[in-house]
N, C-alpha and C positions, 0 to 999 in steps of 0.2 A: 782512356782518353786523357790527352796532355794536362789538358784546363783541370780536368777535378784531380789530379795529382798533384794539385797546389794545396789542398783543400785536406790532405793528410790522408783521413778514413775514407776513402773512395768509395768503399763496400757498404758503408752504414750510411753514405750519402746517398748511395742509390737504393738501398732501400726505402730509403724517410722518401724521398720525390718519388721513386713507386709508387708508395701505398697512397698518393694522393687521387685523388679521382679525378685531379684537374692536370690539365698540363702546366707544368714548369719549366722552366728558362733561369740558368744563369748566367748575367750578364757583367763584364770585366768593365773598367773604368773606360774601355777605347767603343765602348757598348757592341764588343764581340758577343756572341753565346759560346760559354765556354763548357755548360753543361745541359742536357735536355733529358725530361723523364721519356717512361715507354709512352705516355697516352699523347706526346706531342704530335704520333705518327695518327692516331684518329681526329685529334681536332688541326693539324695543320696540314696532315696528308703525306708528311715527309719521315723518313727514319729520323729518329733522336741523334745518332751519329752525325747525320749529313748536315743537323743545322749548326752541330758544333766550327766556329770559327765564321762562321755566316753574320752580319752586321744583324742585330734587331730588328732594326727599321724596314727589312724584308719583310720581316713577319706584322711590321706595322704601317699602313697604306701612306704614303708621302704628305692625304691628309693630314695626317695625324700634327698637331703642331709640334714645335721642334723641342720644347724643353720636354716634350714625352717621351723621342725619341732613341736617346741615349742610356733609358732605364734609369736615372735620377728622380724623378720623383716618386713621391709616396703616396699611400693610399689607397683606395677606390676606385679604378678608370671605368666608364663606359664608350668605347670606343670599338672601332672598325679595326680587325685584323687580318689575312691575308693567306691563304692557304697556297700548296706548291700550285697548283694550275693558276695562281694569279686571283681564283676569285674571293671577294671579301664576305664578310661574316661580322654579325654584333659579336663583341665578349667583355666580359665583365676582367679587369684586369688589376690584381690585387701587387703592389712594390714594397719590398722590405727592404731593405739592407742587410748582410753579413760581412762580419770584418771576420778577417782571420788576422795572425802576425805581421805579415807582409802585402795585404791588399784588402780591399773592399769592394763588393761585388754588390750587386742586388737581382733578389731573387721575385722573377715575376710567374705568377700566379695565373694562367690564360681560362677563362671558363666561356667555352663556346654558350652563347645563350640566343641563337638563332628559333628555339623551339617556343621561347618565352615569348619573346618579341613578335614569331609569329602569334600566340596565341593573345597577348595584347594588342595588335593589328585586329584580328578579328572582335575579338571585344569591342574595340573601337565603331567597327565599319559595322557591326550590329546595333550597337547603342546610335551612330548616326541614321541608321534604317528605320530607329523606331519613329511611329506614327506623333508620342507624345514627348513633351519636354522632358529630357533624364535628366536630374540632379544627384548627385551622389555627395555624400559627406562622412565626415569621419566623427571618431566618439565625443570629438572637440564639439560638434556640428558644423564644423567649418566646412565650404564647398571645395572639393578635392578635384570635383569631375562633372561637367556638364555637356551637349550635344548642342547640333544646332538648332535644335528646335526651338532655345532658351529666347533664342532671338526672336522669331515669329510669335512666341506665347508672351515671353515678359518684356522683352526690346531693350533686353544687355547683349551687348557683345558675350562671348563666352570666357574670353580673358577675362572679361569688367568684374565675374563674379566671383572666379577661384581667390578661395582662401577668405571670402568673406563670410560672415555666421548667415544659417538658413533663413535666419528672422528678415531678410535683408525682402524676400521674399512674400513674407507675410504681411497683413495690412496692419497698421503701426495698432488699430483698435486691439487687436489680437498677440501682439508680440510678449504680453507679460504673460496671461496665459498659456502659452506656447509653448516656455521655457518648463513650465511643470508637463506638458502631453509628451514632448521629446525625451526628458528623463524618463516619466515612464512606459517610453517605447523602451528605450535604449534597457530599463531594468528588468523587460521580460520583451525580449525582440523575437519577432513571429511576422509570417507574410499578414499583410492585410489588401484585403482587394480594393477596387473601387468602389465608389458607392456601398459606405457601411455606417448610411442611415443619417451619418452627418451633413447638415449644410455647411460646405469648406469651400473659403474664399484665399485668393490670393492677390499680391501686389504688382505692379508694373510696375518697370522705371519712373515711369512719368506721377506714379502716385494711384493710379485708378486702380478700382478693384476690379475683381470678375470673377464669378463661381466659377469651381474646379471640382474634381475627381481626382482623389490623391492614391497612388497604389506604393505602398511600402513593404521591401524586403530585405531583412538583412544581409549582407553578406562575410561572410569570417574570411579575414585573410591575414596572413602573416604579420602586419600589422595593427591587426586588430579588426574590430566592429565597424565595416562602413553600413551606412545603411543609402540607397539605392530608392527614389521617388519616382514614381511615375505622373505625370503632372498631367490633365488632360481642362482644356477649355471648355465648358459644358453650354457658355451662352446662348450660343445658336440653338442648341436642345433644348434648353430651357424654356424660349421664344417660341419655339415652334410647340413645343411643351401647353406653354399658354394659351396659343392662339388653338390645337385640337379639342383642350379643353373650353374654351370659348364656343368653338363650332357647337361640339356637342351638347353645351348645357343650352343653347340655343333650339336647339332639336328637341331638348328633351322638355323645353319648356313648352313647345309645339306643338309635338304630337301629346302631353301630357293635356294640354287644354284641349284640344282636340276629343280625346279620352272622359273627360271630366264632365262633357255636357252631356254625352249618353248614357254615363253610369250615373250619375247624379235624376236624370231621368227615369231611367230603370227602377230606381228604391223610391221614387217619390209613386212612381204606379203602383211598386210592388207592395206597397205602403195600405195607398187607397183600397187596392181589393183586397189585402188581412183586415182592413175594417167593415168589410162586408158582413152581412148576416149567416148566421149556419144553414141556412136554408139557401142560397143565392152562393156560399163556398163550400165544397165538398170538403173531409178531412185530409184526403190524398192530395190534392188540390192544394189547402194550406201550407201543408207537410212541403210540396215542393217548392211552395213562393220563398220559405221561409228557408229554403236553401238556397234558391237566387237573388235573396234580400242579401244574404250571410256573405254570398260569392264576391257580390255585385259590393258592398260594401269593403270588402276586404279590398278589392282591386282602384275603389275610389282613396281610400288610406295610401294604396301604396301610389298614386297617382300626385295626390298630395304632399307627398314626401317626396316626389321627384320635382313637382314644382319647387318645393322650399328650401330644394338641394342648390336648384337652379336661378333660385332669385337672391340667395343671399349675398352679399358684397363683402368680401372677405377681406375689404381695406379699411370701409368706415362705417361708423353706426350713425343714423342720420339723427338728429335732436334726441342724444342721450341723457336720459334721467337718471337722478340720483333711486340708487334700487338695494333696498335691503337684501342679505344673501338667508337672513331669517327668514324674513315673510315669504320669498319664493319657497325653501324648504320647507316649510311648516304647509302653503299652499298645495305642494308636491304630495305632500304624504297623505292630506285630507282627499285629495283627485285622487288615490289611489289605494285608497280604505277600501272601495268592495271590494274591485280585482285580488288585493292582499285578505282578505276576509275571505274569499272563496278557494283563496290557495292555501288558507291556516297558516298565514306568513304577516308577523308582525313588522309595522315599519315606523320604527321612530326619529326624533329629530334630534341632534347633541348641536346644535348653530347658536353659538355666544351671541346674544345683543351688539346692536355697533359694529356690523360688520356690512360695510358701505362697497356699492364699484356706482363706476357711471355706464350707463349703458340701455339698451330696448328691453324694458322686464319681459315682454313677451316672450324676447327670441332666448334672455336668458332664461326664463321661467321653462322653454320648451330643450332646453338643454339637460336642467337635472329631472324634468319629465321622462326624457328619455332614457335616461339613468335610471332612475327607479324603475321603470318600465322593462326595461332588460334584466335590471334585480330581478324582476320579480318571474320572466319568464325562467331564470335560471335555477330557482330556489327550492330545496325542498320545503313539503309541508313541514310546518313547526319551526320553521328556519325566523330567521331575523334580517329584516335588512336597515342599516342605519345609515343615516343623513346628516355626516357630522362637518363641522367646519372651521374656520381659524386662522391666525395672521400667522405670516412669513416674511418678515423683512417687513419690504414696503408694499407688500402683496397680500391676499386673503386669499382662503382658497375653503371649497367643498368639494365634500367627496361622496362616493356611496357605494358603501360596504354590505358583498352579501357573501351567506356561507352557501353558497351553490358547487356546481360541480367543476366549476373552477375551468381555466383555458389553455386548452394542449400547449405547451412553451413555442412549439414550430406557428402556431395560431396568432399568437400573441404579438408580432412587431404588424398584421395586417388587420386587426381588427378594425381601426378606424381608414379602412379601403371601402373606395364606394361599390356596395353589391358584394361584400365579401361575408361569406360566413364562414363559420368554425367549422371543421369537420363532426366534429359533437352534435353541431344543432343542426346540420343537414341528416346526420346517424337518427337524429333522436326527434327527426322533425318538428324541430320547434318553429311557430310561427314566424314571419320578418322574414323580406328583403334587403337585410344587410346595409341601408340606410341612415337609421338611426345617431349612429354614433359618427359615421359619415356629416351629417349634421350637425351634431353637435360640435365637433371638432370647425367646422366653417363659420359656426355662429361665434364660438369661443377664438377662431380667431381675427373675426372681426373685429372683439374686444380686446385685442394687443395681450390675448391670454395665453394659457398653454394646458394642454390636454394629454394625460396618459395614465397607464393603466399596470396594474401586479396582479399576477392571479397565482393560483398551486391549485391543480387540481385535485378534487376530494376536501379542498378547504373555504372556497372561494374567491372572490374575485372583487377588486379595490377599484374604481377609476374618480381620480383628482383634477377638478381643474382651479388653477391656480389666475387669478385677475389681479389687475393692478387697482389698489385701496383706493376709493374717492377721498378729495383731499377731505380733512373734518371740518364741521361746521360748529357754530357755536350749542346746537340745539341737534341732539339725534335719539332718536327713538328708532326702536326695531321688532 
């Protein structure tokens, strides 16, 4: 060819643009093609010969603006190129320069990247398909990439957001926190589904919050760690959330009264005739009252416990007293001396003096009841269960430790579920409706508390709740 006979080594010029895996183009100062490799004929459709002496600008769409035209500039091009039937195609287009003795050419670099672009088209038209807001960010957390759903969930434009940090997002109470949950997403990055036990709230433009469902997965790409959110609005769930819960504790407040005045009835008869005479009640006779006294009471307890499920106000405690978290534990383990006396299970108290909340000693006195009460169905003979308690911060908290058979790990995030038991104590038929600690848990958050639990089985089982300190008084005894 004319043009690379300017060029000296003809032979070692066409092998170097051979071995390329892209097409090449040399173009002359008049932005002729003076030289082309073999792969120009797969990405442009034409023999490498026939583009020799051909203007550039053939192979570049008339779009193209004009100072790219002529092979002058450097760099980087993502632009539109031209195949023989005329049709256009994305490529990525790299320009250097070579000087030889007597001229300067520049050597352009074509990489057809139609296959990319399709597959970032689809990317796109999936993420705009999804149901919930995508956000995507990079290791910076800046937003790289969002859909339109950003609009209907948060009320940014999708422009408004790119390239601002995720916090932008968050409600301002939460942003310093944040900054540590992101790092250590980012130091051991894994899928996370929705709904993984956190209450997670997010920001609007306008400032307001609103509970969400966040879904996080990383994805590796050449440029590194984006990580990819899935944002979902849960309010309307939430509402509808309350209001079945509403229905139902209404129901169960209903039929529970309902329930209550016949079984309450039952033990008071079954009561009267065990106080009959042995002559006037057979033994057989007694033998069975004192099974439908047993039944009949069991089913009144657990009737009781569905009221008290149902009456409790999980916002406010109404004329709260100042209430020792002693006197309740020390009261707890005294109510629970025979039961632990017949099961050879010691239960003592470790509760420091001075340890104040405000609140209904009733409902909290029937919260570590219920506590110790499950200690104790869980315990072997000879076991220990203690009643210990203590400040944290601005908070106190009691707890109650027993060495029982401890709670299968898959058990454990649903223990305090209403009606839920262990697979252990349905295996091992231990008495209880699964209530309990359901209870507990609604009484403890009435008091602005918090409630949970550590177990290992074969070692035992821990549950803590933690209240907020009544402020001090000049004079406290406990």
């Amino acid at each position: 060819m004319e043009g690379s006979d300017r060029l000296g080594d003809a032979a070692l010029w066409r092998g170097v643009v051979d071995a390329s895996p892209d097409a090449v183009l040399l173009v002359d100062d008049a932005g002729l093609v003076v030289s082309a490799n073999s792969h120009c004929l797969e990405v442009f459709g034409t023999p490498p010969d026939d583009l020799v002496g051909r203007p550039v600008q053939t192979l570049v769409p008339a779009a193209v603006p004009p100072e790219h035209r002529g092979g002058r500039a450097a760099g980087l091009l993502h632009l539109a190129a031209a195949r023989a039937d005329g049709t256009e195609f994305p490529a990525e287009i790299s320009l250097a320069e070579v000087s030889t003795d007597d001229a300067t050419y520049v050597c352009a670099t074509v990489r057809d990247v139609s296959s990319r672009v399709l597959e970032q088209e689809r990317f796109r038209s999936l993420l705009e398909a999804a149901p919930d807001a995508m956000v995507i960010v990079d290791e910076s957390a800046s937003i790289v990439v969002v859909n339109r759903q950003v609009v209907n969930i948060f009320g940014y434009e999708p422009e408004e957001l790119l390239g601002r940090p995720i916090e932008t997002l968050v409600p301002e109470r939460y942003r310093e926190g944040h900054h540590a949950l992101r790092e250590g997403f980012l130091a051991q990055p894994g899928v996370r589904p929705m709904g993984s036990g956190r209450e997670l709230y997010a920001a609007r433009k306008d400032g307001s919050e609103f509970p969400v469902e966040i879904s996080l997965s990383p994805l590796q790409t050449e440029e590194g760690i984006l990580v990819s959110a899935a944002v979902r609005d849960i309010t309307e769930r939430l509402r509808l959330q309350r209001e079945t819960d509403r229905l139902r504790d209404e129901l169960v407040a209903t039929v529970s009264h309902e329930l209550r005045t016949p079984l309450t009835s039952i033990i008071g008869y079954v009561e009267l005739m065990m106080d009959l005479d042995e002559d006037a009640l057979g033994l057989t006779a007694r033998r069975m009252l004192e099974v439908i006294e047993r039944n009949a009471s069991r089913e009144l307890r657990l009737v009781n416990d569905l009221l008290d499920l149902s009456s409790i106000d999980v916002t406010t405690v109404e004329e709260p007293q100042r209430v020792s978290l002693g006197s309740i534990a020390r009261s707890s383990a005294e109510g629970a001396a025979a039961a632990a006396l017949s099961r050879e299970t010691a239960v003592s108290v470790q509760v420091p003096p001075g340890l104040f909340v405000e609140g209904d000693p009733v409902r909290l006195a029937q919260v570590v009841d219920n506590l110790v009460a499950n200690a104790l169905k869980f315990s072997r003979a000879g076991g220990e269960i203690v009643v210990a308690g203590g400040r944290e911060g601005e908070d106190v908290w009691v707890e109650v430790r027993d060495r029982g058979s401890g709670i299968p790990a898959e058990d454990l995030p649903r223990i305090f579920d209403r009606l839920f038991r262990s697979s252990d104590a349905v295996r091992d038929q231990v008495p209880g409706a699964g209530l309990g600690l359901t209870i507990a848990r609604a009484i403890v958050d009435a008091h602005r508390g918090r409630i949970s639990a550590t177990s290992a089985l074969g070692e035992g089982t821990t549950v803590r709740v933690v209240l907020p300190e009544a402020p001090a008084v000049i004079e406290e005894t406990g």
